[in-house]
C-alpha positions in Angstrom: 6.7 -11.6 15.4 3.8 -13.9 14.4 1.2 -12.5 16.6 1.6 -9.3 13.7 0.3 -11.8 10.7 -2.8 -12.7 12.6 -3.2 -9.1 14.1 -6.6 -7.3 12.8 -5.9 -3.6 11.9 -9.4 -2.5 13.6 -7.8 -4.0 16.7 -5.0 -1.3 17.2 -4.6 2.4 17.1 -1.6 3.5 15.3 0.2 6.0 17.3 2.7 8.0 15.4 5.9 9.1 17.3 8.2 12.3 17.1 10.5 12.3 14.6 13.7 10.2 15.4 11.9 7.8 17.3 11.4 4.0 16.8 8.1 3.0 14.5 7.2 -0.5 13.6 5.0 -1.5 10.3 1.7 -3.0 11.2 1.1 -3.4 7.5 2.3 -3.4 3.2 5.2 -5.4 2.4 7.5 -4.3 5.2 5.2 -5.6 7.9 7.0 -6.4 10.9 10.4 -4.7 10.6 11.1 -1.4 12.9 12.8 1.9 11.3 13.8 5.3 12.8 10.8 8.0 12.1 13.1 10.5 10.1 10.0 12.9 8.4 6.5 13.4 8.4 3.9 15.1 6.7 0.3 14.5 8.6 -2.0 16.7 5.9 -0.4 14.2 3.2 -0.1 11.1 5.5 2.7 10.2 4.6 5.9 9.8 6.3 10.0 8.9 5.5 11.2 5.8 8.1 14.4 4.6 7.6 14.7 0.3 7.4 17.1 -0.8 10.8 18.2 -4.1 8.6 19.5 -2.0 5.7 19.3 1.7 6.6 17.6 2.5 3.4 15.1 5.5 3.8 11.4 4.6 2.5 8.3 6.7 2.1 5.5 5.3 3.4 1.7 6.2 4.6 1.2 7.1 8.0 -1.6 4.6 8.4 1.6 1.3 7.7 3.1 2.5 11.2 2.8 2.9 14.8 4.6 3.8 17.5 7.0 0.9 18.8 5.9 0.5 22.1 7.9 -1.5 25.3 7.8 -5.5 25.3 7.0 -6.7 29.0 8.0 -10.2 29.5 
């Protein structure tokens, strides 16, 4: 994933899924790793994702995900 270090935030829109659905982190310390969208709350931005490499559940703002779109090769 190193086109996400060089990747500008003002170059993406961060699209928030339904809950359940994949998310990746586009920034903060977890940038890079994908999680399952279990809650969010959009007046507080935040939301709860839970890790895929470890399962744990993390709170996080809105604004450190997006919407884990399709890879075409």
């Amino acid at each position: 994933m190193d086109f996400l270090e060089n990747l500008k935030e003002s170059y993406v829109e961060t699209l928030i899924p339904k809950i359940e659905k994949e998310v990746i982190f586009v920034k903060g310390e977890n940038k890079g790793q994908v999680g399952i969208l279990k809650e969010k709350d959009v007046k507080k931005g935040v939301a709860f994702v839970q890790l895929l490499d470890d399962f744990s559940i993390i709170n996080v703002s809105l604004d450190s995900i997006s919407e884990k779109g399709q890879r075409f090769n």
